[in-house]
C-alpha positions as CSV (number, residue, x, y, z in Angstrom):
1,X,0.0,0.0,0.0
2,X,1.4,3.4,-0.9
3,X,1.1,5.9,1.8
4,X,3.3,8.4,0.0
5,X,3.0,8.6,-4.0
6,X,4.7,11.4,-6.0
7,X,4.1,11.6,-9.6
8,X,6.1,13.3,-12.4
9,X,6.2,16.1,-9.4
10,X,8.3,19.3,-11.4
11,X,9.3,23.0,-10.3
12,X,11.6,24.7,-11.8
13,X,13.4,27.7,-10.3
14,X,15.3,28.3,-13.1
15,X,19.4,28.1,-13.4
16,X,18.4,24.2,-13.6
17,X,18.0,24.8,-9.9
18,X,14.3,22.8,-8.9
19,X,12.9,19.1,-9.6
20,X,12.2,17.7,-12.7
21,X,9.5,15.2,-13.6
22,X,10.2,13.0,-10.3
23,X,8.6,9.9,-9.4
24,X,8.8,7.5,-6.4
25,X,6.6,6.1,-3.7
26,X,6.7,4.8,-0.1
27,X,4.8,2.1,1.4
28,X,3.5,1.5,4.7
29,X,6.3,-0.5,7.1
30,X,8.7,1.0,4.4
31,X,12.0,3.2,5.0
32,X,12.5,4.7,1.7
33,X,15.8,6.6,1.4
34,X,16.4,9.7,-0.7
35,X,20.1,10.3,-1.5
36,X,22.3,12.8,-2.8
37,X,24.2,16.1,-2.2
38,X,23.2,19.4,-0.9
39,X,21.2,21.0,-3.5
40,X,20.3,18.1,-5.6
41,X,16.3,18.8,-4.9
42,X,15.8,16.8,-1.7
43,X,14.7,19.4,1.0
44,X,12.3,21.3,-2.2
45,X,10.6,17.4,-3.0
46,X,9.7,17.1,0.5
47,X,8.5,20.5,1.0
48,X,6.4,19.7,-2.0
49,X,5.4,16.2,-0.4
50,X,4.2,18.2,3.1
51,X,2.3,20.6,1.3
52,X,4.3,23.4,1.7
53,X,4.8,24.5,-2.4
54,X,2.7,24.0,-5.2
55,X,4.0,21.9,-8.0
56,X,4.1,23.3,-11.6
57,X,3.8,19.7,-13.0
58,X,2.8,16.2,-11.5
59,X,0.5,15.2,-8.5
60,X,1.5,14.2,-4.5
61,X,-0.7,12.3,-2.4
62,X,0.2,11.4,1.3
63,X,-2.1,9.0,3.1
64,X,-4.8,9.2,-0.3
65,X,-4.5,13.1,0.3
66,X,-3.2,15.8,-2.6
67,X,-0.8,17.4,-0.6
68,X,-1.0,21.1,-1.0
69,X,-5.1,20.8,-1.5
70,X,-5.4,18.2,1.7
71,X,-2.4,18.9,3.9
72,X,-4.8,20.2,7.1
73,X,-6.3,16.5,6.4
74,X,-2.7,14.0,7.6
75,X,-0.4,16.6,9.3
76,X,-1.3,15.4,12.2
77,X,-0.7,11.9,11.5
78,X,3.2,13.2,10.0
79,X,6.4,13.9,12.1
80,X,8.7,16.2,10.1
81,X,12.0,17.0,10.7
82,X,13.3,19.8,8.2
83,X,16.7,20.4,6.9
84,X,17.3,24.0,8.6
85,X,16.2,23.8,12.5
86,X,14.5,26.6,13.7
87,X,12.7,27.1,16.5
88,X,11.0,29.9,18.1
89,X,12.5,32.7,21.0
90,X,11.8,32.9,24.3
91,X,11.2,29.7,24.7
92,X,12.4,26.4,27.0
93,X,12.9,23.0,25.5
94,X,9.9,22.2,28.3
95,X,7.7,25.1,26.4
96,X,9.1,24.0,22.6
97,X,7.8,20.4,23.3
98,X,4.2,21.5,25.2
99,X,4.0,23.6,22.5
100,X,4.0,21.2,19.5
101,X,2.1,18.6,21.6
102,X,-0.8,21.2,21.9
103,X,-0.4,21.7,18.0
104,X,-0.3,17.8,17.4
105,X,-3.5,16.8,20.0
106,X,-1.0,14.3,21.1
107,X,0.3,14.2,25.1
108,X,2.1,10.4,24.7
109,X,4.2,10.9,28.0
110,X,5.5,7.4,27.7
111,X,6.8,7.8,24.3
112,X,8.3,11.2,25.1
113,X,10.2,10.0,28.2
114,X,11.7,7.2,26.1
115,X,12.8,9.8,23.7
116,X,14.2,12.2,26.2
117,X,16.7,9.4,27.9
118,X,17.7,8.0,24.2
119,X,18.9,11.2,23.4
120,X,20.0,12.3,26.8
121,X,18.0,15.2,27.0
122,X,18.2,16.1,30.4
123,X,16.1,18.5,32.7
124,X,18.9,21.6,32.9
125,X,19.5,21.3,29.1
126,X,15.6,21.4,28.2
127,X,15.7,24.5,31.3
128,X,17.0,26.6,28.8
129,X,16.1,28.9,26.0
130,X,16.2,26.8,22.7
131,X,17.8,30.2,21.1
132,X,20.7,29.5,23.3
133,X,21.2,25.2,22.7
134,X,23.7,24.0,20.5
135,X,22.8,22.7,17.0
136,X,23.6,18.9,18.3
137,X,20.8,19.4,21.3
138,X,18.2,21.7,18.9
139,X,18.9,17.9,16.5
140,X,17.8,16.3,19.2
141,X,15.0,18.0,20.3
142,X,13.9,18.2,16.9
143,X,13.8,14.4,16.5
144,X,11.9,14.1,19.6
145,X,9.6,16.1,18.6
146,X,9.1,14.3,15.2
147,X,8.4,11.4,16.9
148,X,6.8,11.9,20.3
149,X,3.4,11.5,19.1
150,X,3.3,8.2,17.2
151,X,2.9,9.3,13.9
152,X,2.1,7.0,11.2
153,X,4.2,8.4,8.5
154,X,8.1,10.2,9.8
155,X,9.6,12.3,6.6
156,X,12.8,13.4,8.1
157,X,15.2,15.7,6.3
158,X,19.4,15.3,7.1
159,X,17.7,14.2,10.6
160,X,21.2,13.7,12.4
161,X,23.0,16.6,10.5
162,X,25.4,17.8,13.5
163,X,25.3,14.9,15.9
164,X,27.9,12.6,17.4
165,X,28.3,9.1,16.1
166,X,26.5,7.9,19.3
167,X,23.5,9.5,18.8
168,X,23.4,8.6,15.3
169,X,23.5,5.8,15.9
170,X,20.5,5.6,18.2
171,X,18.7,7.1,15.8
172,X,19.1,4.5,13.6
173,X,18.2,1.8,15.9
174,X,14.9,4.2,16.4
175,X,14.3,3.9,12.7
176,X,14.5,0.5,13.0
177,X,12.3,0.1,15.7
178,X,9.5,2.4,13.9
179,X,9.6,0.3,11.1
180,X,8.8,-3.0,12.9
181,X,5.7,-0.8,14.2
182,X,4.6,-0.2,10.6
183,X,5.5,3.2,10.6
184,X,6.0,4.8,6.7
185,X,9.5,6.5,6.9
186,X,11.2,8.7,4.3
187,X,14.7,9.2,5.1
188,X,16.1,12.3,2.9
189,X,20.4,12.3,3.6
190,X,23.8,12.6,2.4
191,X,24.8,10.0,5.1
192,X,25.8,6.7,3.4
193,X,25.8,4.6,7.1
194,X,22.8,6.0,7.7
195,X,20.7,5.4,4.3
196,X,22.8,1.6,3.9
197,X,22.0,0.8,7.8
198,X,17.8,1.7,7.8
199,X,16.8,1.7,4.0
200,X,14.4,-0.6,2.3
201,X,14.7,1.0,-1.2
202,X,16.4,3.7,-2.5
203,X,16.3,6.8,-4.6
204,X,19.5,8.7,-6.0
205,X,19.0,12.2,-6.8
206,X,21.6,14.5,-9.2
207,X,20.4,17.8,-10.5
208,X,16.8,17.8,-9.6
209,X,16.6,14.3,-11.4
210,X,16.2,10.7,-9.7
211,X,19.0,8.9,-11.5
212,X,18.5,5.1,-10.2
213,X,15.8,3.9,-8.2
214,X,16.7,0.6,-6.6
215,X,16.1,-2.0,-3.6
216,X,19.0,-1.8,-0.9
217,X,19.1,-5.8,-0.8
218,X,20.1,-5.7,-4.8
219,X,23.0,-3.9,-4.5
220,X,24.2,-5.3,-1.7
221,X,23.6,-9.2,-3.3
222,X,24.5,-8.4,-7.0
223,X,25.5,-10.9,-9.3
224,X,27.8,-8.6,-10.5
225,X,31.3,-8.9,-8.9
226,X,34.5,-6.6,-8.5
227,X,38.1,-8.2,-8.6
228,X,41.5,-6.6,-8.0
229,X,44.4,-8.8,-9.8
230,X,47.7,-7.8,-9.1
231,X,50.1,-9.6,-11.4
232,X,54.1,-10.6,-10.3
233,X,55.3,-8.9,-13.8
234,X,54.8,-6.2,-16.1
235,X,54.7,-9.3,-18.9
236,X,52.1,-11.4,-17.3
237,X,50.1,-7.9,-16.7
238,X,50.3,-6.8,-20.2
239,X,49.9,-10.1,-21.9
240,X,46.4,-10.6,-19.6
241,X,45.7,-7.2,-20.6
242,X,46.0,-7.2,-24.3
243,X,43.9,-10.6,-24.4
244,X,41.0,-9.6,-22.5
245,X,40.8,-5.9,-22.9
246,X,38.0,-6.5,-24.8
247,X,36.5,-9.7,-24.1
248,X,32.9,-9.7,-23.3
249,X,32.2,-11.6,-20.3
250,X,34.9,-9.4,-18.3
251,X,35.2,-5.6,-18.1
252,X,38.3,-4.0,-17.0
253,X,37.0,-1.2,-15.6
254,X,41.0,0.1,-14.4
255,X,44.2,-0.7,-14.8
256,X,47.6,0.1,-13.5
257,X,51.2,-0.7,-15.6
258,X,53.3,0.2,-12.7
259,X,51.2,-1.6,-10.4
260,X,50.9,-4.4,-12.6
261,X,47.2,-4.4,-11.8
262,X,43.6,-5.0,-13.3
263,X,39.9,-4.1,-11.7
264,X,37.4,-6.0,-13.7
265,X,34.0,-6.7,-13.2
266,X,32.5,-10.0,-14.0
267,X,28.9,-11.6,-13.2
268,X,29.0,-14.2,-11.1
269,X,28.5,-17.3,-13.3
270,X,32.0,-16.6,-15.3
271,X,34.1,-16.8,-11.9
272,X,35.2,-19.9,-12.5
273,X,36.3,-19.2,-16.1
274,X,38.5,-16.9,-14.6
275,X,40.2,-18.4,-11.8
276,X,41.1,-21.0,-14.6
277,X,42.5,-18.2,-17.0
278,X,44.0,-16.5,-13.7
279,X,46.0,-20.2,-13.2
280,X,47.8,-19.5,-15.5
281,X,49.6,-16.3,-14.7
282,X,51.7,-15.9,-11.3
283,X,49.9,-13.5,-9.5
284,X,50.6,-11.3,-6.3
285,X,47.6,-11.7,-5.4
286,X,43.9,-11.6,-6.5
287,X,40.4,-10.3,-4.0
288,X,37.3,-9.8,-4.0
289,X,36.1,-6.2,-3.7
290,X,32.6,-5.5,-2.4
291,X,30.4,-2.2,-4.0
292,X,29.6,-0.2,-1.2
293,X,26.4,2.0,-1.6
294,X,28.8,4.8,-1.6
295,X,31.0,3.3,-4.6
296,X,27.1,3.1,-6.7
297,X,26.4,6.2,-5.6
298,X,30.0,7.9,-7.1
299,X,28.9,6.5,-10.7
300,X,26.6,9.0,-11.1
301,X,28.8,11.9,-9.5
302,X,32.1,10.8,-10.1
303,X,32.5,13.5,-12.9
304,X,30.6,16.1,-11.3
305,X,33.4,18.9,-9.7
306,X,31.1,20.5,-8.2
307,X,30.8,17.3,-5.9
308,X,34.0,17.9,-4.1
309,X,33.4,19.1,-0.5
310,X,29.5,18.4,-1.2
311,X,29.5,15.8,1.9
């Protein structure tokens, strides 16, 4: 059951800055992750998705709702963390979270305090005026907020932008524990642990533009396999070379003549054909190398220079 659909969903700013003709969907006990750089249309899709903007082209729905027509009729069933935390002056953490309970209908006193101690929030820290807490502790608060009252759908925006690798990493045991719950999650990051760890399926985003679209499982149990060979001498190494540079059921995809070294990619069912081709060179020595979601991810930005410093 989709519980978040976006269809052909396009704004353009202009300057090839906006989204362009983007399509996914989320189901219910799903954690659907939505990955890429700053800039690359995230944070404007899911301002789209809540209701916030109108779309030029294509159609949102969120729990059977159009989003910008219907958002009064689920944002009460949606925690939302955005991108940019800001919260309002003059007030404690205490009066930021009454606040927002108020606003949700919601007073779930068990859930908070479970919240509060996973994310050590203590008493003195939520004492003080949220104008005057550190970005790591307004994080925190802003996930507790998010998901203090239950909600059947979480769309969270660079959620743990700013924290330490502990509390990351109890946020992603809290994703996981949301998603056992049937909770509809859509997890919008730069964070490659993070998306790898908690995602069911996947989006990459480049230039306003989903590029792949893909189930986490797939990638991680592809047929398709990645092989370092690292020959004893420059002849073996350029007589393996010139044989199988072009040879269809292997693709060097690098290679190295002072290293003496290949990278290939082969599918899994020609492994054998070349450990018996390998046999007969002497070798240094020859390993598997595992695509991370980070390596899939570089295909599609591993010419962009604007990249550089983007995570």
């Amino acid at each position: 059951m989709s519980v978040i659909e976006v269809s052909h969903l396009t704004k353009d700013y202009g300057s090839k800055r906006g989204v362009f003709d983007i399509s996914f969907e989320v189901n219910k006990g799903e954690c659907f992750g939505f990955l890429g750089p700053n800039g690359a249309g995230k944070s404007t899709t899911i301002r789209h998705i809540l209701g916030f903007s109108k779309p030029q082209k294509g159609s949102i729905k969120v729990l059977g709702y159009p989003s910008f027509k219907k958002y009064y009729k689920f944002l009460n069933k949606v925690g939302y963390i955005p991108g940019e935390i800001a919260m309002p002056a003059g007030l404690t953490g205490y009066a930021f979270i009454k606040m927002m309970q108020d606003l949700q209908g919601v007073h779930n006193k068990k859930k908070l305090d479970y919240l509060l101690d996973l994310f050590d929030l203590k008493p003195n820290v939520l004492s003080s005026d949220t104008k005057r807490m550190s970005l790591g502790v307004k994080r925190k608060l802003a996930i507790v907020v998010a998901f203090m009252s239950d909600p059947k759908v979480l769309i969270l925006d660079e959620p743990t932008s700013g924290l330490d690798p502990i509390m990351q990493n109890n946020f992603i045991n809290l994703i996981k524990e949301e998603k056992k719950e049937g909770k509809t999650i859509l997890l919008s990051s730069h964070i490659f642990s993070e998306v790898d760890a908690t995602c069911d399926r996947i989006a990459i985003i480049k230039d306003g533009k989903i590029v792949s679209q893909f189930v986490a499982n797939d990638l991680k149990h592809a047929t398709k396999k990645f092989y370092e060979i690292y020959f004893k001498t420059k002849v073996g190494y350029g007589k393996f070379y010139d044989k199988y540079k072009k040879t269809p059921f292997l693709k060097i995809l690098r290679n190295d003549e002072n290293k003496k070294m290949v990278f290939v990619e082969i599918d899994d069912k020609n492994i054998n054909t070349l450990i018996n081709i390998l046999n007969q060179y002497d070798l240094d020595y020859f390993t598997n190398i595992k695509e991370t979601l980070e390596d899939y991810f570089m295909k599609f930005y591993k010419e962009d220079v604007s990249y550089k410093g983007a995570f």
